[in-house]
C-alpha positions in Angstrom: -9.0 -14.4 12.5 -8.1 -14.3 16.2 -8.5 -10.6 17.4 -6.1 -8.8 19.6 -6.4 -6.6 22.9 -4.8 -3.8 20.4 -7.2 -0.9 19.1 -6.2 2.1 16.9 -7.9 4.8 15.7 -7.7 6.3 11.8 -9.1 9.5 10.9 -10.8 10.1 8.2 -11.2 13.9 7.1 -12.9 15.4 3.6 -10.0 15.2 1.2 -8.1 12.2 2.7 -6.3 9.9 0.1 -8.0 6.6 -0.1 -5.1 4.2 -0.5 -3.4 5.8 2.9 -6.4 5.1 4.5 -7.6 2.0 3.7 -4.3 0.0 3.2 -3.9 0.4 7.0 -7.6 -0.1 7.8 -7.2 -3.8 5.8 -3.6 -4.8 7.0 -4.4 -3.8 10.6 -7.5 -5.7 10.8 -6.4 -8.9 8.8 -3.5 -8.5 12.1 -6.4 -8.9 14.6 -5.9 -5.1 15.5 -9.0 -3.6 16.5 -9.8 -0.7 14.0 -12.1 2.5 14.2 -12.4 5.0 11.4 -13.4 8.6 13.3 -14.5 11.7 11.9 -13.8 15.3 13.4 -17.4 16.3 12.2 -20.8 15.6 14.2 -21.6 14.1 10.8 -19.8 10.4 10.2 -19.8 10.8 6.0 -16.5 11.8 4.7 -15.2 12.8 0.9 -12.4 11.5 -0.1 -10.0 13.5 -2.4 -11.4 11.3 -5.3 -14.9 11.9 -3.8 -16.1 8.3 -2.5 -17.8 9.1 0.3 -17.1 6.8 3.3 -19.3 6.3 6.8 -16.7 6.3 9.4 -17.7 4.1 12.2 -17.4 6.7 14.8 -17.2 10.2 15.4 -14.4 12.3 17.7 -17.0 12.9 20.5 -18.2 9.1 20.5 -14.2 8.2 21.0 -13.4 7.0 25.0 -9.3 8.1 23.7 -8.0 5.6 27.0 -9.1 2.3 25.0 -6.8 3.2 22.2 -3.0 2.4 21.3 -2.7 4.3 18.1 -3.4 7.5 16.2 -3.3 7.1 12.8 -3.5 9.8 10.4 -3.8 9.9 6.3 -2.4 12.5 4.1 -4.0 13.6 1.0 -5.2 16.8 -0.2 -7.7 17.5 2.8 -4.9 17.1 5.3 -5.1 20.6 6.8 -9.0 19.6 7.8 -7.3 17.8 10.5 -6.3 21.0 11.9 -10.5 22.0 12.2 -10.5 19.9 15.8 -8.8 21.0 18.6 -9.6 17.8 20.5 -8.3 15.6 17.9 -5.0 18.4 18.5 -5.2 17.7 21.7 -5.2 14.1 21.9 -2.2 14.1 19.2 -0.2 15.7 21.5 -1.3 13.3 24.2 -0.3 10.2 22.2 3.1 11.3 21.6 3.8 11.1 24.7 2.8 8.0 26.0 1.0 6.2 23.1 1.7 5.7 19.0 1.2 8.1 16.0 1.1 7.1 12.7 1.0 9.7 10.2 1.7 9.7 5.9 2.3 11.7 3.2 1.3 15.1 3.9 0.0 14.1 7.8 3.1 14.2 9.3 2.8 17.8 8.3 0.2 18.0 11.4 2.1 16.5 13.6 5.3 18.9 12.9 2.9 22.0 13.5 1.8 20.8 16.4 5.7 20.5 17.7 5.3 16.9 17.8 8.2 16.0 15.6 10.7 18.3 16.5 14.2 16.9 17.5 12.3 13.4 15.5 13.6 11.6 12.9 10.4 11.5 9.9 9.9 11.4 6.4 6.6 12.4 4.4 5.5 13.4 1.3 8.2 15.1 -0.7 6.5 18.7 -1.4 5.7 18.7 2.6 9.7 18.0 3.5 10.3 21.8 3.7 7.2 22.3 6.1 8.5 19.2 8.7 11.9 20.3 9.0 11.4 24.1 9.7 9.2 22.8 12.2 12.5 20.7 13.9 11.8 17.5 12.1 15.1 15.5 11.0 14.4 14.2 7.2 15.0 10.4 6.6 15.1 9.6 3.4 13.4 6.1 3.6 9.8 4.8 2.8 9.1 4.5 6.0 10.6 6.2 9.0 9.7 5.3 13.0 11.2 7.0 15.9 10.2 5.9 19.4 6.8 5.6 19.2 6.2 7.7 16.0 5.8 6.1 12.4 5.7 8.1 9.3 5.8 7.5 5.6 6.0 9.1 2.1 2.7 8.6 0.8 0.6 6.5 -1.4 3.2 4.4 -2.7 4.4 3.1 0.6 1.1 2.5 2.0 1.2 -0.9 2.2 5.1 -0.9 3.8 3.7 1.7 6.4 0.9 -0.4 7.4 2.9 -3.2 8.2 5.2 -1.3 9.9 2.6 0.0 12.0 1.5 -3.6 13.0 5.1 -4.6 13.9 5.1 -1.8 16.0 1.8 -3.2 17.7 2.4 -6.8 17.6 6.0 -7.2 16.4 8.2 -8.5 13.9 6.7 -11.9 13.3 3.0 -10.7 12.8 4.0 -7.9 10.5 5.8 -10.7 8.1 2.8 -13.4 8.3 0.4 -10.7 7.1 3.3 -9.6 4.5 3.3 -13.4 3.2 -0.8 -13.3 3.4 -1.4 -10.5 0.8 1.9 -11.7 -1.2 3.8 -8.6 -0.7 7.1 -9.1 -2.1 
C-alpha cells in the first residue's frame, strides 16, 4: 500500500465505542492516510466502553498539531472525557477553521458545545440530537452528514459509511470507492 502525504489524528478516550474507532483507523490506513491514535492522558492505555484496553500510539503532549489534516473523534459512552483537555478544546476549535473534523455518534456533541457547529448542517446519535441543535446545529437526517470541512455521523452503524466519507474528503471520490470495492462494501 502506497502511503499518502495525509495524516489524521483519532482520539481515543476511556469509554469510547470500539467500532467508531477502529472502522476509521482501518479504512483510513488501507487509504494510505497516515493514522495516529492519541490519548488526552499522560498515560497512552485507554478503556473502551466494552473495556478492551487499547495503547494509543501517542499522547496529546507528544502531538506537533501542524503535521495533521484531520481531527477525528468517536462517540460512545465516555464522550464527555473529551471535555477533560483543554488543549485537545483548543485545537478543535483551531481545526474548524482551517483544517477537518470528523466526529460520530455522541462526538459531534463536543463539537456543538464548543460552538463549532452552530449555523452547520450535522447529524449524530439520535438521543444527542436535542443537545446539537440547541447548541445552533441544523439536524440532517442522513447517515452521514459533511459541511465544509466538518463530517459527522450517527453512530456505530454508519461507521464504515463515515469512514469512507472521511477519506473522500482527504483523497476524493475515487479513493473512497476503490477502498469501498476492497472490503466489499455494498
Amino acid at each position: 500500500m502506497k502511503m499518502t502525504d495525509k495524516k489524521v489524528l483519532v482520539f481515543l478516550v476511556d469509554g469510547f465505542e470500539e467500532i467508531e474507532a477502529m472502522a476509521p483507523i482501518d479504512l483510513l490506513r488501507r487509504a494510505g492516510i497516515v493514522v495516529d491514535t492519541v490519548s488526552i492522558n499522560e498515560d497512552k492505555k485507554v478503556v473502551s466502553s466494552r473495556k478492551i484496553t487499547v495503547l494509543t500510539d501517542k499522547t496529546i503532549n507528544e502531538i506537533n498539531f501542524e503535521s495533521y489534516e484531520m481531527i477525528v473523534l468517536p462517540g460512545g459512552p465516555g464522550t464527555g472525557n473529551y471535555m477533560k483537555s483543554e488543549k485537545l478544546q483548543e485545537k478543535l476549535k483551531e481545526f474548524s477553521i482551517n483544517r477537518k473534523l470528523g466526529a460520530i455518534c455522541a462526538a459531534p456533541t463536543i463539537l456543538s458545545a464548543l460552538g463549532i457547529l452552530k449555523g452547520k448542517q450535522a447529524i449524530c446519535f439520535p438521543e444527542c440530537e436535542p443537545d446539537i441543535e440547541k447548541d445552533g446545529a441544523i439536524i440532517v437526517n442522513q447517515d452521514v452528514v459533511k459541511d465544509d470541512n466538518i463530517i459527522t455521523s450517527r453512530g456505530a452503524g454508519t461507521a464504515i459509511d463515515f469512514s469512507l466519507a472521511l477519506i473522500e474528503e482527504l483523497l476524493g471520490k475515487n479513493k473512497s470507492e476503490e477502498i469501498r470495492k476492497q472490503i466489499l462494501y455494498k
